[in-house]
C-alpha positions as CSV (number, residue, x, y, z in Angstrom):
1,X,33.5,127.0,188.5
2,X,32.5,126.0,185.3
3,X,33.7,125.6,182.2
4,X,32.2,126.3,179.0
5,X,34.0,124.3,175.7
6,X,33.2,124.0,172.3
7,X,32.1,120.4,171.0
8,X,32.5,118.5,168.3
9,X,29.2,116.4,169.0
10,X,26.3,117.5,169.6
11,X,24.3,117.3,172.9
12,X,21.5,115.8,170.4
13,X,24.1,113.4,169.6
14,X,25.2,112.7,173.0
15,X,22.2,112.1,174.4
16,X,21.4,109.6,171.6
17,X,24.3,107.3,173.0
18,X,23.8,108.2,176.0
19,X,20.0,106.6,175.7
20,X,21.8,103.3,173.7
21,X,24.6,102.5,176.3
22,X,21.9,102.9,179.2
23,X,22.6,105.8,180.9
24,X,20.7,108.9,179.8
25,X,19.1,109.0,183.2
26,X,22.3,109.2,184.8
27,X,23.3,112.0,182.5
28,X,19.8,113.9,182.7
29,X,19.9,114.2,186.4
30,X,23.5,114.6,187.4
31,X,24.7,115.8,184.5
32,X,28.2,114.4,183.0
33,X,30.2,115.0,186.0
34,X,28.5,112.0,187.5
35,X,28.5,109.8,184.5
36,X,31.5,107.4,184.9
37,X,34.4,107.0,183.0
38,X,33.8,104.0,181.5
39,X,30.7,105.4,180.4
40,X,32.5,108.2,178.9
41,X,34.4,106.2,176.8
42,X,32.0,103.7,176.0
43,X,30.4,107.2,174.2
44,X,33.6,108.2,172.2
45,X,34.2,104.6,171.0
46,X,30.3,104.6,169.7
47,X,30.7,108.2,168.4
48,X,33.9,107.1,166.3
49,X,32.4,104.4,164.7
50,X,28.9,106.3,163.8
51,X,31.5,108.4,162.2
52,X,33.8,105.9,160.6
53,X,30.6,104.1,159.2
54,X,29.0,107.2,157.8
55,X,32.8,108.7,155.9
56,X,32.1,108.9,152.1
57,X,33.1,106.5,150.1
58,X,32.4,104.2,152.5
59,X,30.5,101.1,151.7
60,X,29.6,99.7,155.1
61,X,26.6,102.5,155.9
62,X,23.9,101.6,158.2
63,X,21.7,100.0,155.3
């Protein structure tokens, strides 16, 4: 059974890191039930620091 969730990133976003950390096809084929934890994670981390490095007022933007 599936579940359906509300996300705070977008699949847009996802698959973005997904392409940088090297495992989009992973994700394309199988979905995210057979990307791997570490993978997972590897995603948050990079999602938290896009969004640490884009807060306002910070000075340390992707310039």
């Amino acid at each position: 059974m599936s579940r359906q969730r509300n996300s705070i990133m977008s699949y847009q976003l996802k698959e973005q890191i997904a392409q940088e950390l090297g495992f989009a096809g992973t994700l394309h084929q199988e979905g995210f039930g057979g990307v791997s934890s570490r993978d997972c994670g590897n995603m948050v981390k990079m999602a938290i620091e896009l969004a640490e490095r884009n807060l306002p007022g910070n000075n340390n933007s992707m310039t």
